[in-house]
C-alpha positions in Angstrom: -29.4 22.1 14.3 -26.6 22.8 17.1 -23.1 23.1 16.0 -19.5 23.4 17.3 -16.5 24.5 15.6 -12.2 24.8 15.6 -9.2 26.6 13.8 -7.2 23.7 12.1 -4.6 25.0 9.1 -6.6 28.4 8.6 -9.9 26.9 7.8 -13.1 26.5 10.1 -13.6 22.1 11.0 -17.3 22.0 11.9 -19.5 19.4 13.4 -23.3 19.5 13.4 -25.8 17.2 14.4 -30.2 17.7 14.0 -30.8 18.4 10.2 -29.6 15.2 8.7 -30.4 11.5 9.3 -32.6 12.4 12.3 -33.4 8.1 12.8 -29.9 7.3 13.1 -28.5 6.6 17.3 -25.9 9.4 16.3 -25.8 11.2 13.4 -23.1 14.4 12.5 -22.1 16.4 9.4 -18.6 17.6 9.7 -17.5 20.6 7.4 -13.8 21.6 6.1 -12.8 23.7 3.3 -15.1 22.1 0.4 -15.3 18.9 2.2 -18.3 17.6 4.0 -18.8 14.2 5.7 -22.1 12.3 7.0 -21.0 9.9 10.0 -23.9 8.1 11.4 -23.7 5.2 14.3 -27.1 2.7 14.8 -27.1 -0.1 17.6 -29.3 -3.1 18.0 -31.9 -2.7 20.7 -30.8 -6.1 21.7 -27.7 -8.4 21.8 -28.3 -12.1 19.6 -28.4 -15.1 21.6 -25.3 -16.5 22.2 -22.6 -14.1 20.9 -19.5 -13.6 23.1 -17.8 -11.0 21.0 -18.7 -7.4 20.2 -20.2 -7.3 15.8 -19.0 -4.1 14.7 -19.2 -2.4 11.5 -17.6 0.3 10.1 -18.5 1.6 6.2 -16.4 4.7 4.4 -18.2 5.1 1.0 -17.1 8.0 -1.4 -20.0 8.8 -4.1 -18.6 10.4 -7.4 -21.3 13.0 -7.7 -19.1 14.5 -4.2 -16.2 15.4 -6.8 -18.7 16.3 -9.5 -18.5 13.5 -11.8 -20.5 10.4 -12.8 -19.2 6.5 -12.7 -17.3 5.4 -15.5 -17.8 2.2 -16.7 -21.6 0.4 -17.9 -23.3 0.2 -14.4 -24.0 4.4 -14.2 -23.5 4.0 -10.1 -21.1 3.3 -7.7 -20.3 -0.6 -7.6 -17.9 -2.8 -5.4 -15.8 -0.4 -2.8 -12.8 0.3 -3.9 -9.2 -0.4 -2.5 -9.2 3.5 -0.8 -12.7 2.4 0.9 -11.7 -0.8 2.4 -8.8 1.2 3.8 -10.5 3.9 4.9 -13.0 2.1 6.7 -10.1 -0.3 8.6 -8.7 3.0 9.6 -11.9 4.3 11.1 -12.6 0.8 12.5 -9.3 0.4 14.3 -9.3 3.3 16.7 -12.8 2.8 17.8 -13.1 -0.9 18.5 -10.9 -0.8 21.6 -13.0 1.6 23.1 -16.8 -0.3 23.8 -17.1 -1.7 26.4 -17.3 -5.3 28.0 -20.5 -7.5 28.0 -21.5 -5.1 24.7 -22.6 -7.7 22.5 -25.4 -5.5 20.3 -24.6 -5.0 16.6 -23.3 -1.8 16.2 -23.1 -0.1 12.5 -20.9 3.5 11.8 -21.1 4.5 8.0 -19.4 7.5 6.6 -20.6 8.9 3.6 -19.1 11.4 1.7 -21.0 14.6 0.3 -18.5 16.5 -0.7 -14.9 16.2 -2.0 -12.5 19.3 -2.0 -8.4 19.3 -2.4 -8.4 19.3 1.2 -7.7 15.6 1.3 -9.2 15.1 4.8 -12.1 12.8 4.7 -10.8 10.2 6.3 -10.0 11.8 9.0 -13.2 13.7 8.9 -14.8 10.3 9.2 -12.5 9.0 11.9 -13.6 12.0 13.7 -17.5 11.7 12.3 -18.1 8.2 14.0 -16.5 9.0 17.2 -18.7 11.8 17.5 -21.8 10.1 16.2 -21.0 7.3 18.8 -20.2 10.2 21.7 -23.2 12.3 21.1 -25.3 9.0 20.8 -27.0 6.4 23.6 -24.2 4.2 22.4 -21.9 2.9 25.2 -18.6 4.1 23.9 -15.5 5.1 25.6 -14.2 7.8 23.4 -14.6 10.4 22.3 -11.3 9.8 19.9 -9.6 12.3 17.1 -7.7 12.0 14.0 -5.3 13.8 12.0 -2.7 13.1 9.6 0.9 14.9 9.8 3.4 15.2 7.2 6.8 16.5 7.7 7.8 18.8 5.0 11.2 20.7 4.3 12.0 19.5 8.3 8.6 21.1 9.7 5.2 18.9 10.8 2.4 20.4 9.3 -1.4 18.9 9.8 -3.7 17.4 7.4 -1.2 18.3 4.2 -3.8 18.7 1.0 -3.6 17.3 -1.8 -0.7 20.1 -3.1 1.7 19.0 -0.2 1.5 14.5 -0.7 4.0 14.2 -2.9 6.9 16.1 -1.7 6.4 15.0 2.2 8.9 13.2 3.9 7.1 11.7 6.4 3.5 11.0 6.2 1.0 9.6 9.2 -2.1 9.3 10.3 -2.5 9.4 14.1 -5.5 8.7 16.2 -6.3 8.7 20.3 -8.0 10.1 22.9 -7.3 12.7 25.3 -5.4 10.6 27.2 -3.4 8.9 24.7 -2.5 7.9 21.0 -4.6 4.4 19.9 -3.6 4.2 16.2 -0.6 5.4 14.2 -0.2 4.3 10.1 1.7 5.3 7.9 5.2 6.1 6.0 8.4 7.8 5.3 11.3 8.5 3.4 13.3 6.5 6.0 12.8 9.0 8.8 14.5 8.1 12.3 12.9 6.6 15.6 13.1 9.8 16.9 11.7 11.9 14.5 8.2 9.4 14.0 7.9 9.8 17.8 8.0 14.2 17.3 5.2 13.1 14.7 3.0 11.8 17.2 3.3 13.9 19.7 2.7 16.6 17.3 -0.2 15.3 16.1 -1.5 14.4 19.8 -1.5 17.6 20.7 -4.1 18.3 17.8 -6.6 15.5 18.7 -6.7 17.0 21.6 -8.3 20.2 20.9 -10.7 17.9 18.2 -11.8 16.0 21.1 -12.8 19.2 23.0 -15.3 20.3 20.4 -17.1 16.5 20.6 -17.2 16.7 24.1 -18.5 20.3 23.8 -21.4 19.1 21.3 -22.1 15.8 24.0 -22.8 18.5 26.4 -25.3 20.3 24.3 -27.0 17.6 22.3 -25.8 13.8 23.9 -28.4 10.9 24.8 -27.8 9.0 28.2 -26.0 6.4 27.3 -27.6 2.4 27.1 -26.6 0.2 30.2 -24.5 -2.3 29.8 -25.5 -6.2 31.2 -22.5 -6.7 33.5 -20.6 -9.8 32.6 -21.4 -12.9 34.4 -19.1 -14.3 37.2 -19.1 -17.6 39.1 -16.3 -17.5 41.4 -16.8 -21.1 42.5 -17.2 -22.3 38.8 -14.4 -20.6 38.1 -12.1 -21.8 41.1 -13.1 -25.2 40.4 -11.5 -25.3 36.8 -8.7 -23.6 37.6 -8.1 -26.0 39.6 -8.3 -28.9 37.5 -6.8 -27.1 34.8 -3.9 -25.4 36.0 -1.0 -27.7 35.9 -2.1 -29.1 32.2 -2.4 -25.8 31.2 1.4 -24.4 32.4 2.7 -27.9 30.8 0.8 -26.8 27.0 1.2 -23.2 27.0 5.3 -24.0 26.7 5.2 -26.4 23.9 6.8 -24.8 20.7 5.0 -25.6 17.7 1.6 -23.3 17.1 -0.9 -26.5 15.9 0.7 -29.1 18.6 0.3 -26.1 21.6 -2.9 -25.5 20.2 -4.0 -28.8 20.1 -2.9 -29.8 23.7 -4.7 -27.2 25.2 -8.0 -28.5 23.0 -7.8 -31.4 24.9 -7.8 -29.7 28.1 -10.2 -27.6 27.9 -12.1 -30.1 26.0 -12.3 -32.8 29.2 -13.2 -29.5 31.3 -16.4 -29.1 29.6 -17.4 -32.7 29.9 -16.6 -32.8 33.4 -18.1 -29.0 35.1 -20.8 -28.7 32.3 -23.5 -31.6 34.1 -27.2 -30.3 34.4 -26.7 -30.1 38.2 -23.6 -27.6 38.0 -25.7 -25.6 35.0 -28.5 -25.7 37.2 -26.7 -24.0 40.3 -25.2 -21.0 37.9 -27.5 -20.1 35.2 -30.9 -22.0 35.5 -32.3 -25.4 34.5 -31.5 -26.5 30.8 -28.6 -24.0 30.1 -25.5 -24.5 29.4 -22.2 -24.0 30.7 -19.8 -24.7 27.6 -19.3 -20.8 26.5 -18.4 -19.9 30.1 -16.4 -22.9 30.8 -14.0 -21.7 27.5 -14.4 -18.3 29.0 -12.7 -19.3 31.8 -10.2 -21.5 30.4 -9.6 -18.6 27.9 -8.6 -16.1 30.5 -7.0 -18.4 32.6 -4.5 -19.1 29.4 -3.8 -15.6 28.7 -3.4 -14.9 32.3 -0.3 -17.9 32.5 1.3 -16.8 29.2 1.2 -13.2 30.2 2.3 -13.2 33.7 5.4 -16.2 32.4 6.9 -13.3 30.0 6.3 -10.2 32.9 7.8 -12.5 35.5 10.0 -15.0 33.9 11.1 -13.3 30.5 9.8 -16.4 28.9 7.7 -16.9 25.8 5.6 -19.5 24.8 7.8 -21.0 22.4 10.9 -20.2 24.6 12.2 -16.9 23.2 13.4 -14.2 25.4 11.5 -11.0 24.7 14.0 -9.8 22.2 14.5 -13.2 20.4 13.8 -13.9 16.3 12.8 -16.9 15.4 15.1 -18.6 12.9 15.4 -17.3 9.5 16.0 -18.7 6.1 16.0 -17.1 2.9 15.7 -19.1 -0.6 15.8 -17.0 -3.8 15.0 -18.1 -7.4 13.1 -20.9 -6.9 10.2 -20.6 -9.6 11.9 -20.9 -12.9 9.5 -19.0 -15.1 9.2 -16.2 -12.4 10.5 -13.2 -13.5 11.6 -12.7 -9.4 11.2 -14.8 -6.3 11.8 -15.9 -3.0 10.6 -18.4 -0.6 10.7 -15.9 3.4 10.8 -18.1 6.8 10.8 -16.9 9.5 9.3 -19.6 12.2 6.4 -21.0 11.4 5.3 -17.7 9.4 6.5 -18.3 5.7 5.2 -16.4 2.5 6.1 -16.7 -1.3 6.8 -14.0 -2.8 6.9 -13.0 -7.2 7.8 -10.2 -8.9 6.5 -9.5 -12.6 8.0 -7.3 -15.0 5.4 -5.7 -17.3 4.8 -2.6 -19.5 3.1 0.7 -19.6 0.0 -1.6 -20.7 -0.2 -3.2 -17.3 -0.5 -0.1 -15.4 -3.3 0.1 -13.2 -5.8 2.5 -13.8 -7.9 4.2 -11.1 -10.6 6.6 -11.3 -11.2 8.0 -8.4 -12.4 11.3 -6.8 -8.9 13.1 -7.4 -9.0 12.1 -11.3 -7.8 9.6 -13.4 -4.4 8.2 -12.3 -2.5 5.1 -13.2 0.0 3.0 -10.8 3.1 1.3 -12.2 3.8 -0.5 -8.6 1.3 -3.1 -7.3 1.6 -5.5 -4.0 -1.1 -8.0 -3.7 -1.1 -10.0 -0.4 -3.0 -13.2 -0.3 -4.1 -15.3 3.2 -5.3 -18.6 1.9 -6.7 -20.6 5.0 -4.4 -23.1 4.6 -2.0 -21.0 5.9 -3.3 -21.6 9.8 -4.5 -24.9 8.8 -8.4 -23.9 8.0 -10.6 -25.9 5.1 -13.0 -22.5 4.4 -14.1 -21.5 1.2 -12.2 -19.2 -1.3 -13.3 -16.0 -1.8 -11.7 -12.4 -3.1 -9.3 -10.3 -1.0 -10.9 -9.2 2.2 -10.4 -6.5 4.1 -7.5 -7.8 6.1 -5.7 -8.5 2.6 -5.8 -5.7 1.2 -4.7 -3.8 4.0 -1.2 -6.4 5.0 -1.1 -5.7 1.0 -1.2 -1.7 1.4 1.0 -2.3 4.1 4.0 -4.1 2.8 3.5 -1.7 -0.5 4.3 1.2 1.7 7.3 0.6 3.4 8.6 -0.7 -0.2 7.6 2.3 -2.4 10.1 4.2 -0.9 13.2 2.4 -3.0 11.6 2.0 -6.1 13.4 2.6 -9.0 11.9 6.1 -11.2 10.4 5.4 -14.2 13.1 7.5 -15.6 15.7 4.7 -14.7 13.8 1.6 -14.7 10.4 2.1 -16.9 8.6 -1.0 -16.0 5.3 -2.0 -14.3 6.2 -4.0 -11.4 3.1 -6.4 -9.8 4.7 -8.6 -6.8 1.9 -10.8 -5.2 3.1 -12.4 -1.6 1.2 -16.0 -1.1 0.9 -16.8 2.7 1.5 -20.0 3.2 1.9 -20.5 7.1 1.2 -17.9 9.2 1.8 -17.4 13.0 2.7 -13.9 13.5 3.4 -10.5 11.0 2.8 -12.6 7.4 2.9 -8.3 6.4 5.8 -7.8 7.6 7.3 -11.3 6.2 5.8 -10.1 3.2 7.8 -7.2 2.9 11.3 -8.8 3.5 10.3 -11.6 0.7 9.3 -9.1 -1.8 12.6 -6.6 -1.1 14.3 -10.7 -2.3 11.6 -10.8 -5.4 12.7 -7.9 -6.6 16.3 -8.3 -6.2 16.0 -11.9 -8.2 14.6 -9.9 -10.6 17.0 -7.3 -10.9 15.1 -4.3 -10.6 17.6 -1.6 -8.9 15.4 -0.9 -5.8 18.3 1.7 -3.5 18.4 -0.3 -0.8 16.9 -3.5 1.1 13.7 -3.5 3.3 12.8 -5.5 6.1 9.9 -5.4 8.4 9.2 -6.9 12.1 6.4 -6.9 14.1 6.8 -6.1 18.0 4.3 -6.7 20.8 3.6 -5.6 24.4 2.9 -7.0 28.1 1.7 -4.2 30.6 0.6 -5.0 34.0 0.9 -1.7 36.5 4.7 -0.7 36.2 5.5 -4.1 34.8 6.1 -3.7 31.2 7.8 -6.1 28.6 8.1 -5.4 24.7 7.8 -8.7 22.7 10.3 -8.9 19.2 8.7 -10.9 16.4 5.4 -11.5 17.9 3.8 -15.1 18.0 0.0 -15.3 17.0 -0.5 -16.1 20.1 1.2 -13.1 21.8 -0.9 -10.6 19.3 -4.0 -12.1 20.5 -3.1 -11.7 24.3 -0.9 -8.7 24.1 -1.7 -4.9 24.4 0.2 -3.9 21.3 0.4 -4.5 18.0 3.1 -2.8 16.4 4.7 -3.4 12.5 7.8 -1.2 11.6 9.4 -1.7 7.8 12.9 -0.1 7.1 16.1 -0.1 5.5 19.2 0.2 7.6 18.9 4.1 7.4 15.4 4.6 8.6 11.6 3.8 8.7 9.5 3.9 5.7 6.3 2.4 7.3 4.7 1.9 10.2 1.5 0.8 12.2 0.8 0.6 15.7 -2.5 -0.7 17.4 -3.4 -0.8 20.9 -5.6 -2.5 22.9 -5.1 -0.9 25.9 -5.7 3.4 27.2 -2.2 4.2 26.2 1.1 4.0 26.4 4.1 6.1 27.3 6.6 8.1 25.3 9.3 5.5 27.2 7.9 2.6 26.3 7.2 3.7 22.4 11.1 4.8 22.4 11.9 1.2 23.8 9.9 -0.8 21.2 11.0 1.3 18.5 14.7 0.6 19.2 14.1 -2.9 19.6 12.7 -3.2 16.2 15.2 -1.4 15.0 17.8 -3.6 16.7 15.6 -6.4 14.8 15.3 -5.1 11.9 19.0 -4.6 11.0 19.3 -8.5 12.2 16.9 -9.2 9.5 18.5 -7.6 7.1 21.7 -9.2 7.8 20.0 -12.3 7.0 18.6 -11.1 4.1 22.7 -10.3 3.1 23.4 -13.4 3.4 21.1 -15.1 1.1 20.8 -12.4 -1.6 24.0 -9.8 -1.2 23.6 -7.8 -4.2 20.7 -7.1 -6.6 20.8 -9.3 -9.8 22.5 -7.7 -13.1 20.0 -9.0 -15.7 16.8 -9.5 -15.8 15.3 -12.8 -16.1 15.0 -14.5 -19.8 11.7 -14.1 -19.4 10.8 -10.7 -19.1 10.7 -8.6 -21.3 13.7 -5.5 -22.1 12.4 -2.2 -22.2 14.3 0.1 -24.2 14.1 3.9 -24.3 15.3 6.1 -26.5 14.2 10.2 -26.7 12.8 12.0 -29.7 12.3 15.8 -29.8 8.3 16.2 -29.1 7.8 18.0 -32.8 9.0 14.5 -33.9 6.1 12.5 -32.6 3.7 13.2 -34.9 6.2 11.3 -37.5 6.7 8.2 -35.6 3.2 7.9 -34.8 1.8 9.1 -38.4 -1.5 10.0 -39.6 -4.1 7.7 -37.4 -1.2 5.7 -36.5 -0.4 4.4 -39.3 3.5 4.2 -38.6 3.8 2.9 -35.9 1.6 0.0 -36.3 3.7 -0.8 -39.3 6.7 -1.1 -36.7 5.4 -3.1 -34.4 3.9 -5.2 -37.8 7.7 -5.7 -38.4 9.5 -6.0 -35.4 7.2 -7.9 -33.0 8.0 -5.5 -30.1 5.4 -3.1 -28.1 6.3 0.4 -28.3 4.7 3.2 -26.3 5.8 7.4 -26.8 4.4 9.9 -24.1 4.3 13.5 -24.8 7.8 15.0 -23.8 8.9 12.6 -26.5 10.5 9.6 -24.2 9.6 6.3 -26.4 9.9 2.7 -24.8 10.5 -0.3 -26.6 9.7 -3.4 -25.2 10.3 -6.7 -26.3 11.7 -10.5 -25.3 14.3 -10.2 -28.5 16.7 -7.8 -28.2 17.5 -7.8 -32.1 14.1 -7.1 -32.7 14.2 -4.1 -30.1 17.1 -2.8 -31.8 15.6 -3.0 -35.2 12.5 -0.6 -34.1 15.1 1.6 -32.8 16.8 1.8 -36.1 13.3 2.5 -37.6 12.6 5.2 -35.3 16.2 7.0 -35.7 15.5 6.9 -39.1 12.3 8.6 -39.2 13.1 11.2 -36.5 16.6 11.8 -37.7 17.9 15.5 -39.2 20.2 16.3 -41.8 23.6 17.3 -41.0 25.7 19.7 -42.7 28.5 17.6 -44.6 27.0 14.3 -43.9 26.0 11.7 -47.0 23.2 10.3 -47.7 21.7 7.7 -50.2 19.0 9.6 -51.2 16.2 9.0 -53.7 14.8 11.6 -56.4 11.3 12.5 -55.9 10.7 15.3 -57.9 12.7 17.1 -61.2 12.7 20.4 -61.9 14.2 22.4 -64.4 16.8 23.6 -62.4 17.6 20.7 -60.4 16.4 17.5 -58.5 14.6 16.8 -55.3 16.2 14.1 -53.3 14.7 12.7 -49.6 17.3 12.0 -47.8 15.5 11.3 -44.6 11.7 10.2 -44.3 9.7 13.4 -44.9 13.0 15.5 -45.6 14.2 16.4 -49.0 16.9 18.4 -50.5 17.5 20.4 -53.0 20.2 18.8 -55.5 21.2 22.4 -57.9 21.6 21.2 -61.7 25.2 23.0 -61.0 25.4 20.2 -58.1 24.7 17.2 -60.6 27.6 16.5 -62.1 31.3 17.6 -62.1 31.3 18.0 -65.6 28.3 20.7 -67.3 24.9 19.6 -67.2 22.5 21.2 -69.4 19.5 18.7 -68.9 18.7 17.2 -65.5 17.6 14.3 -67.0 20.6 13.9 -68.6 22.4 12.4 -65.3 19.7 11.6 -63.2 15.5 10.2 -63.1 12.4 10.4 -61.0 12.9 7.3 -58.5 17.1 7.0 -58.8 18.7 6.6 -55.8 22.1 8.3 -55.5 24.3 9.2 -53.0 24.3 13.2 -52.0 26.2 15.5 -49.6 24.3 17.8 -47.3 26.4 21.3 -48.2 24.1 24.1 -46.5 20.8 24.2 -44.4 19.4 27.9 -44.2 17.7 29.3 -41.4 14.7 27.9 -42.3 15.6 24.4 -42.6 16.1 24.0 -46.5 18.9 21.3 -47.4 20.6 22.2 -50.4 22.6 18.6 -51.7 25.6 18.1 -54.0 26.5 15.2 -55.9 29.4 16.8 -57.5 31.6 17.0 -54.4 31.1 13.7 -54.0 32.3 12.9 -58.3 35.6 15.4 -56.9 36.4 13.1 -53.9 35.7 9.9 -55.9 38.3 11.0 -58.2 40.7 12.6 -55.9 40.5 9.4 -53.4 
C-alpha cells in the first residue's frame, strides 16, 4: 500500500492506493476525520464502433451501514439513489469531463463509494478528489489531476470544508473545483453576498486545490501506470476544403436566422445535400477505404465549420445568432394567475425559453421526509423542475426526473431558499414545480424568476424577488466576449457556462462550468457584472408584471392558524392516546398539528371552523384568574362545601360560607351534584388551589 498525505482544517486528508480494489484501472481510499471514500476509475480496452463522443460515467453511492444504520423501509438495502447521490455524482462528473482528451471514445466508469460517514461533511469532495486521483494514478488518458473543496464564509471569514456544525449559520457556501492552473467548476449559494466577495471565495478556495493537487501528483509519481495512447483524430484536408466550400455561403446565410427550429432546420438542409453530394464510394474510397462511409465525418466538418462562423461573428462583429449584441435579453413577458385552481402561478418568457410555474400551499403533513446518513430530517420547501421533450420539439418517451432535472430543480431551489418565509411567520409547506415548456437557453434560471411570480400569486411573504440569468463566453487568444442570456446554441459552442440567481442586493446561487483550461480573475469580474447588470433588468420586468406580493392567499388553500399553549398544557389538548384531539378535528373538520415547545397550527379551508378549534383549545388550556366568573358545574359535595370545574380539568373549591349570602347549614340545601352555577374565582394559593364564591356574586346581583 503507498500513501500520501496533507494538513486541511487540523485533520490529516489521506490518499492510498494497493490494498483495495486491486482490478480496478485506478483505484484510491481517501481518509478524513471519520470519513473514508473508495474512488475507483475502469476504461474499456476498446472504443464501440461508431461513437463520436466520449461515454462517461460517474456513480456517488452512500451505503447506510457508513453512518451505522440499516435501511428503513421493506427492501432491508439501499434502493433507487437518492436526490443527494444524483447530485453528488453531477458534481464529480462536471469537473472531470472537460479534461479527456480528443478521439477518447472508450467507455469510461468512476464510482465513489462511501465507507465511512463522520460529521465532517466532506465526501463529496473526497470523491471529487477520489476519481481524479483514480483517473491520475491510472492508464487512463486524463488531463487532470483536479481538486475540490467547499468554502463557507462565516462571521466575514472563509473557512474550508465547514462540517456539519458550521452549514447552517454560513453566509456564503461553495463548492469549487480546478486544476493547478485554474478553477473548472464553482456551485453554490449565499445570503445575497456581492460579486466581489464570491470571487474572494474562489480564489480562496484555489489556493487549497492547489496543495490537494500536489499530493495526487506526488502519489502519480510513486504508483502511476503509463498512460493509454490515444488514436489521433482523423483529418482530410481536401475533404474538408471541398465542403467548406460548398457550404460556406449557405451556412453564414442560416446561422443568422432568428428562430431556434427554422435556423436549425436550414442548416439540416445544408448539411443534408452535403452528404449526398461528397459521400460517393469513389470520395469514401480515397479517405477511409472501400465500403466506408463518409456521413459522420462529413457532419464533423459541417459541425465545426458552424461553430467556427458563429463564434468568430460574435468575437469579430459583436453579433449573435439571433441578432443580439453580447449584452442583449431577449424580450420578456410575465403573466401571473393564470391557472384558477392554483394556489400560485405564472406563465415566464423569455425568447423562446418559457416555463410554467405553481406554487402549493400545504401542511406539516406534506413535509418531505428524508433519511439520510445525517438522520431523519424533513423539508417544508420543495422545487421540482420538469424537461418534458416537447419542450425542444422531441417525441421520446416519458420517464422519471433524470439527472439534469433534478439538478436545474436543486438549482433554482437554491437561489430561492434564501427569501423564504420562517416557519415561525408563515407555517406552510410550500412545493412549487416549474414545467418547461420551450426551451432554448437557462429553463433554470427561467425557472427561478417564474417561481419568485408563483409565489407572489400566492401570497407567501418571500423578502424580496429573485431572478436568475445565464451568461456565456467566447475566447480566442486575447479576444474575449461574454454572452448575456445565452442561446442553446451559444452554450453548446461557447467556453462557459455560467447561471447567477439574485435579488437586487446580492447573489444567492451560482454555477459556473467551463469547457476550456481557465479563465481570468478579469474576465470572471466582467461576466459577473454583466449578470448583475441583467439581472436587475430582469427584475424590473418582473416589477412590472407582479409589483407587490399578493395579500391573501388563494380561496383554495388552506389557512393555517397558530396559536401557543404553555408545553405542560399539551398533554391536555392531546389527551390520553389522543383522544382529545381527535374529537376536535371530529367537530371542526380542520387538521391541527402541536410540536413540543407548545406552538399548535390549525389548518383549514373554513375560517369559522378554524376559529371554533381555537375556541376549543383556549378552553382546555385556559387558567383561572383571580376575580374572573365562571359558569361552573358541581362535581363533587362535601360537607363543607362544593367542587365546581370551572375549566376542563380545573375545579374550585366553593366554601359552604361561599354558597349563599344568607346562612347555609346544608350544602344541598342551595346547590346539587351536576348544577351549573356561576362562581367568582376569589384566591388561588401558591399551589394552584381555586377557592370560588357564589356569594359575592348574590351581593353584586343585589347591589347592581
Amino acid at each position: 500500500m503507498t500513501s500520501v498525505e496533507l494538513e486541511i482544517k487540523g485533520k490529516r486528508l489521506t490518499i492510498e492506493t494497493g490494498q483495495m480494489a486491486r482490478q480496478a484501472d485506478g483505484a484510491v481510499v481517501i481518509k478524513y476525520g471519520d470519513t473514508v471514500v473508495l474512488a475507483t476509475a475502469v476504461a474499456s480496452k476498446t472504443a464501440r464502433e461508431g461513437l463520436d463522443f466520449f461515454p462517461l460515467t460517474i456513480d456517488y453511492q452512500e451505503r447506510t451501514y457508513s453512518a451505522g444504520k440499516i435501511p428503513g423501509g421493506f427492501f432491508k438495502r439501499e434502493g433507487r439513489p437518492s436526490e443527494k447521490e444524483v447530485l453528488t455524482s453531477r458534481l464529480i462528473d462536471r469537473p472531470m469531463r472537460p479534461l479527456f482528451p480528443a478521439g477518447f471514445y472508450c467507455e469510461t466508469q468512476g464510482i465513489v463509494n462511501v465507507l465511512s460517514y463522520g460529521n465532517e461533511n466532506v465526501s463529496d469532495m473526497l470523491g471529487i478528489i477520489g476519481i481524479s486521483t483514480a483517473l491520475h494514478i491510472s492508464n487512463i488518458p486524463f488531463g487532470g489531476p483536479v481538486g475540490g473543496v467547499r468554502v463557507g464564509r462565516l462571521d466575514g471569514q472563509f473557512i474550508i470544508n465547514p462540517d456539519s456544525t458550521e452549514l447552517e449559520n454560513l453566509e456564503l457556501n461553495l463548492i469549487v473545483a480546478g486544476t493547478a492552473d485554474a478553477v473548472i467548476m464553482v456551485e453554490g449559494g449565499g445570503a445575497e453576498v456581492s460579486e466581489e466577495t464570491l470571487i474572494e471565495a474562489i480564489d480562496f478556495a484555489h489556493q487549497e486545490i492547489k496543495r490537494i493537487i500536489a499530493i495526487q501528483n506526488e502519489l502519480r509519481a510513486k504508483v502511476g501506470r503509463e498512460k493509454l495512447p490515444v488514436p489521433p483524430v482523423a483529418e482530410y484536408p481536401e475533404l474538408k476544403e471541398a465542403v467548406v466550400q460548398h457550404v460556406s455561403g449557405r451556412i453564414h446565410e442560416a446561422i443568422h436566422i432568428p428562430g431556434k427550429h427554422e435556423r436549425q432546420g436550414a442548416l439540416d438542409i445544408v448539411l443534408a445535400e452535403a452528404v449526398k453530394l461528397f459521400n460517393t464510394p469513389e470520395n469514401a474510397a480515397k479517405y477511409k477505404g472501400e465500403g466506408k462511409d463518409l456521413t459522420r465525418d462529413i457532419a464533423n466538418i459541417f459541425n465545426d465549420y458552424e461553430n467556427e462562423i458563429v463564434r468568430n461573428t460574435i468575437l469579430d462583429e459583436n453579433r449573435r445568432a439571433d441578432g443580439r449584441k453580447p449584452d442583449e435579453i431577449r424580450e420578456i413577458t410575465c403573466i401571473m394567475g393564470l391557472l384558477p385552481r392554483v394556489h400560485g402561478s405564472a406563465l415566464f418568457t423569455r425568447g423562446e425559453t418559457q416555463a410554467i410555474v405553481s406554487t402549493t400551499l400545504g401542511t406539516s403533513d406534506d413535509e418531505q421526509k428524508i433519511d439520510s446518513l445525517d438522520g431523519e430530517t424533513y423539508k417544508k420547501f420543495m422545487l421540482h423542475y420538469n424537461f418534458p421533450p416537447f419542450s425542444v420539439g422531441e417525441a421520446k418517451p416519458l420517464r422519471s426526473p433524470g439527472r439534469r432535472e433534478i439538478g436545474h430543480g436543486a438549482l433554482a431551489e437554491r437561489a430561492i431558499r434564501q427569501v423564504m418565509p420562517t416557519k415561525e411567520a408563515f407555517p406552510y409547506t410550500i412545493r412549487i414545480v416549474s414545467d418547461v415548456l420551450g426551451s432554448n437557453g437557462s429553463s433554470s434560471m427561467a425557472t427561478v424568476c417564474g417561481a419568485t411570480l408563483s409565489l407572489m400569486d400566492a401570497g407567501v411573504p418571500i423578502s424580496v424577488p429573485v431572478a436568475g440569468i445565464a451568461m456565456g463566453l467566447i475566447k480566442e487568444g486575447e479576444k474575449v466576449v461574454v454572452l448575456t442570456d445565452i442561446l442553446g446554441l451559444e452554450d453548446h459552442l461557447g467556453d462557459m457556462d455560467f447561471k447567477v440567481a439574485g435579488t437586487t442586493k446580492g447573489i444567492t446561487a451560482f454555477q459556473m462550468d467551463l469547457k476550456i483550461g481557465g479563465v481570468s480573475r478579469g474576465i470572471l469580474e466582467t461576466a459577473l457584472e454583466q449578470a448583475r447588470k441583467g439581472r436587475m433588468h430582469i427584475l424590473g420586468k418582473m416589477a412590472e408584471a407582479m409589483p407587490a406580493i399578493r395579500d391573501d392567499l388563494s380561496p383554495h388553500a388552506p389557512r393555517i392558524y397558530t396559536m401557543q399553549i404553555k408545553p405542560d398544557k399539551i398533554r391536555e389538548v392531546i389527551g390520553s392516546g389522543g383522544k382529545v384531539i381527535r374529537g376536535i378535528v371530529e367537530q371542526t373538520g380542520c387538521k391541527i398539528d402541536i410540536d413540543d415547545s407548545g406552538t399548535i397550527n390549525i389548518a383549514s379551508a373554513d375560517s369559522a371552523s378554524a376559529k371554533k378549534a381555537i375556541e376549543i383549545i383556549n378552553g382546555i388550556v385556559a387558567e383561572a384568574e383571580v376575580g374572573k366568573t365562571y359558569m361552573g358545574k358541581v362535581v363533587r359535595i362535601a360537607d363543607f362545601g362544593a367542587f365546581v370545574e370551572i375549566l376542563p380539568g380545573t375545579d374550585g373549591l366553593l366554601h359552604i360560607s361561599q354558597i349563599s349570602d344568607k346562612r347555609v347549614a346544608k350544602v344541598t340545601d342551595e346547590i346539587n351534584m351536576g348544577d351549573e352555577i356561576l362562581v367568582k374565582v376569589i384566591e388561588i394559593d401558591g399551589q394552584g388551589r381555586v377557592r370560588l364564591s357564589r356569594k359575592e356574586l348574590l351581593k353584586e346581583q343585589k347591589n347592581n
